[in-house]
C-alpha positions in Angstrom: 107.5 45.8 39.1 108.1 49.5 38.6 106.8 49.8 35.3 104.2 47.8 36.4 101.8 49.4 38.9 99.0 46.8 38.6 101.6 43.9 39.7 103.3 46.1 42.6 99.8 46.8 44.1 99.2 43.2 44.3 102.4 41.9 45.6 102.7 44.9 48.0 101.0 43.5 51.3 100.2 47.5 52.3 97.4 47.0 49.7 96.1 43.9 51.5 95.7 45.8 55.0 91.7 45.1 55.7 89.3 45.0 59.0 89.1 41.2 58.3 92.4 40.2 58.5 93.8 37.3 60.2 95.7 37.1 62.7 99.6 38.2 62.1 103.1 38.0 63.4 105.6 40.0 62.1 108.9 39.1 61.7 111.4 41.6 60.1 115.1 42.3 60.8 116.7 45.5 61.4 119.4 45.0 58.7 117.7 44.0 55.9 118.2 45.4 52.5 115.3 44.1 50.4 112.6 45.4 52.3 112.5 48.3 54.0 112.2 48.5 57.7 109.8 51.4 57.4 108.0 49.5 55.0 107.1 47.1 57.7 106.9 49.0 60.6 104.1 51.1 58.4 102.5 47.5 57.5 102.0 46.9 61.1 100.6 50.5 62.5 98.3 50.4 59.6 97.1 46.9 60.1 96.9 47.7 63.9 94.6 51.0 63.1 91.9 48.9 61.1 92.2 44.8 61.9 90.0 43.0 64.6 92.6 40.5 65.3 96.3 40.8 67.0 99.1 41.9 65.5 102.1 41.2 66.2 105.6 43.0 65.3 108.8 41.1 65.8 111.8 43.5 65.3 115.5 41.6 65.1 118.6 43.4 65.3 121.4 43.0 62.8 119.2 40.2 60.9 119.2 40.7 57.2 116.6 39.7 54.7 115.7 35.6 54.7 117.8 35.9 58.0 115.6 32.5 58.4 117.4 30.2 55.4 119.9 29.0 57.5 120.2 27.6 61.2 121.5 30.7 63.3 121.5 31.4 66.9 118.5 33.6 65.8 116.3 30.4 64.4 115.5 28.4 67.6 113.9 32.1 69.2 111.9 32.8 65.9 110.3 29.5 65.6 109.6 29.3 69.4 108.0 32.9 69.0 106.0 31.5 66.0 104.7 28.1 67.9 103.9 30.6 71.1 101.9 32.6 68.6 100.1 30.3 66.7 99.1 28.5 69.9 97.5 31.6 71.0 95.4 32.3 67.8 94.2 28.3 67.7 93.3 28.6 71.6 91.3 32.1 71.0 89.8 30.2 68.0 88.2 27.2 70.4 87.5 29.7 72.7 85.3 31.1 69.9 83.9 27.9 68.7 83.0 27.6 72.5 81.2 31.0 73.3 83.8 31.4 76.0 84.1 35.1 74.6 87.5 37.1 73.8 90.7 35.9 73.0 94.0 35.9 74.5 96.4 36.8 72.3 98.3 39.8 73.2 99.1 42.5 70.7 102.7 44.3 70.8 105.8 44.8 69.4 108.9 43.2 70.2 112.6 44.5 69.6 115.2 41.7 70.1 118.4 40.0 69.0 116.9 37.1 68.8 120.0 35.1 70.1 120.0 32.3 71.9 117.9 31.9 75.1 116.0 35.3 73.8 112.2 34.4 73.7 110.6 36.3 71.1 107.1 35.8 72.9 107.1 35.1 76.4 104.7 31.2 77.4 102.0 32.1 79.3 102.2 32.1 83.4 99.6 29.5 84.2 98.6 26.1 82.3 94.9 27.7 81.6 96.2 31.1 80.0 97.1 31.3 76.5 98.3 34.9 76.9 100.7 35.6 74.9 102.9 38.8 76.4 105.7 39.9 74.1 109.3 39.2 76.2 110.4 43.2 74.5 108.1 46.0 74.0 109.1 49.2 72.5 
């Protein structure tokens, strides 16, 4: 791809960083060695600085790259994290479709290992809430 600017810019999701966004959760490890942890840390801020919708960051240490593949102590956390925020951006959706005004779903970043019994987004406090409060922000 390095010979080939045209291809990187369209693969590279720093050139897809737009006010209209949808609604995204990060999820990068700490270790990994295919994409750069500043890459995605920069990803987030400069989707944060210019999207109307939350963003979510998701830091794990010691998780390499496709730290997901196989069943880990990390994979239960991650996919709870995931249900938690998807939840949240359906709910803020009906909300929408219902006039009921803003959303719930809670911006931040979270730094975790991701092991077992480690929420990566914390369930909301109350059966009406769909709140979404990271369990770790930095």
């Amino acid at each position: 791809l390095a010979d080939e600017p045209e291809k990187f810019a369209k693969a590279s999701p720093i050139d897809r960083v737009r006010a209209d966004a949808p609604p995204f959760f990060v999820i990068h490890g700490d270790r990994d060695t295919l994409a750069p942890l500043a890459d995605a840390r920069l990803f987030v801020e400069r989707l944060r600085a210019v999207s109307t919708q939350p963003v979510v960051y998701a830091e794990l240490r010691g998780a390499q790259h496709a730290f997901d593949i196989f069943v880990s102590p990390r994979t239960a956390p991650v996919i709870e994290g995931v249900e938690r925020f998807l939840d949240g951006v359906h709910r803020d959706w009906l909300r929408g479709l219902e006039g009921q005004g803003e959303g719930a779903v809670a911006e931040g970043t979270i730094v975790a290992d991701g092991g077992a019994g480690e929420a990566l987004v914390e369930p909301p406090s109350d059966g009406e809430s769909a709140a979404r409060e990271p369990a770790h922000r930095s």
